[in-house]
N, C-alpha and C positions, 0 to 999 in steps of 0.2 A: 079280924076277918082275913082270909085267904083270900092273894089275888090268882088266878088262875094264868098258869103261862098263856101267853096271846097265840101260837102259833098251837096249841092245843084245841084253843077255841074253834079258831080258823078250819081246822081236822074236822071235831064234830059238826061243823054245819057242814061239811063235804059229806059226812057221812050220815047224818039227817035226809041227805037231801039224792031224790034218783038222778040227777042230774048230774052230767059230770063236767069238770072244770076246765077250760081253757087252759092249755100247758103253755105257759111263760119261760122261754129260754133263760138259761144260767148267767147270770153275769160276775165276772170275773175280777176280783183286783185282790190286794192285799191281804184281806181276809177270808177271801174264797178263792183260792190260788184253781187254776186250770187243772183239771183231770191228770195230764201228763206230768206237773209240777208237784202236783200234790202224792202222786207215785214214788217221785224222789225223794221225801220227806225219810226220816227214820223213823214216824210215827203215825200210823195211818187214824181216821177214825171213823166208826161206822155207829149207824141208828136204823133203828128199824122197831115195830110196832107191831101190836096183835089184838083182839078183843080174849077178853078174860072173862071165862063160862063164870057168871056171880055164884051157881050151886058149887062153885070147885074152888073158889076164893080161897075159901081155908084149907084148905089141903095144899094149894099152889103159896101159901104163904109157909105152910108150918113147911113145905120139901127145901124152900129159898130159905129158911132159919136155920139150916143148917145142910149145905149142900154137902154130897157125899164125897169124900177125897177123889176116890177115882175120876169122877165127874170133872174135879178141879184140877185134875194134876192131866187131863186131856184137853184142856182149857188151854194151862198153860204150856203145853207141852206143844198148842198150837199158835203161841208165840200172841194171844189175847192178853191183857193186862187191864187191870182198871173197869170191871167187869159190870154194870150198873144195871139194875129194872128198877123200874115207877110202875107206880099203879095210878090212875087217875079215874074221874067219869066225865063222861061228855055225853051231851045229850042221854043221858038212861044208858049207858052202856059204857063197862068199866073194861078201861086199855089196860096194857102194858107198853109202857116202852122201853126199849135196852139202848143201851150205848157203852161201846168197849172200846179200848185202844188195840191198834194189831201194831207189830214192832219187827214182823217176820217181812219175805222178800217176795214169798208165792202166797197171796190171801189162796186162791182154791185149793191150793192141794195142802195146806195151813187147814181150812178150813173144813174141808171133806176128809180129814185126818180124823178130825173130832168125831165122826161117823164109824172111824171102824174101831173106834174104843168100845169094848161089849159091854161096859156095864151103860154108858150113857147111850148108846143104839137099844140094847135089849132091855133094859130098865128104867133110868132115866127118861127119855124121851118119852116111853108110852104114857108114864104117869103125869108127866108135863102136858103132853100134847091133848092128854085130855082134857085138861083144863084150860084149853084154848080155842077160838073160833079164828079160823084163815081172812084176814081182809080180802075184800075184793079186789084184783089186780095181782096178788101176791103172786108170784112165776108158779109154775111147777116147778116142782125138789124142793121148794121152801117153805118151808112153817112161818114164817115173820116177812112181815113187808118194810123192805128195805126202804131210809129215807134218804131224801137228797141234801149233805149237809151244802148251807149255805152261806156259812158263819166259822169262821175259831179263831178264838185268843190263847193265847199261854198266859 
């Protein structure tokens, strides 16, 4: 039997539920270095989350079985490393979540790099983004709702 990450669980009854949660301030030590500390690092890391259209499952699995060079080499060209999606369900409704390493100095203009690569803006994306639903919260310009890391070991 599968144990289900706990901090996943914890997700789907947020999103089960219209209710929204009491935001608990960040606390800070060792393993969850401060904002400004963790900027100095050579290695940054980001998470972030989406709901996954179930009729687009498989097409959003067979494009990730083989992502397209261009795609990758804008990737890495944005200084991304270590590049991960999960798929899981919670409650009736199946996530994704990413987590990648960034190694670069500017995350936005790294990031918004990855935007003016044509094949992953004019092709990539459309065929992704349709196989995705926006969480609620998610900013505008963004497709993925960014998570708050709380935790890292090496």
């Amino acid at each position: 039997m599968k144990t289900p990450a706990l901090p996943l669980i914890a997700l789907g009854l947020l999103l089960s539920s219209c209710q929204s949660m009491p935001k608990v301030q960040p606390i800070h030590g060792p393993t969850n270095p401060k904002p400004e500390d963790a900027a100095q690092a050579p290695v940054k890391y980001y998470g972030s989350i989406i709901e996954l259209r179930p009729e687009k499952e498989r097409e959003y699995r067979e494009l990730h079985a083989n992502v397209w060079p261009e795609v990758r080499a804008a990737i890495a060209k944005a200084n991304i490393r270590n590049f991960n999606i999960y798929v899981t369900e919670i409650a009736g409704k199946r996530l994704l979540v990413s987590h990648f390493e960034y190694t670069g100095t500017n995350p936005e203009a790294d990031f918004a790099s990855i935007a003016t690569d044509p094949t992953t803006k004019n092709k990539w994306w459309p065929l992704t983004d349709a196989c995705q639903i926006r969480l609620p919260g998610t900013p505008d310009g963004s497709q993925w709702l960014g998570m708050e890391q709380v935790m890292h070991l090496d």
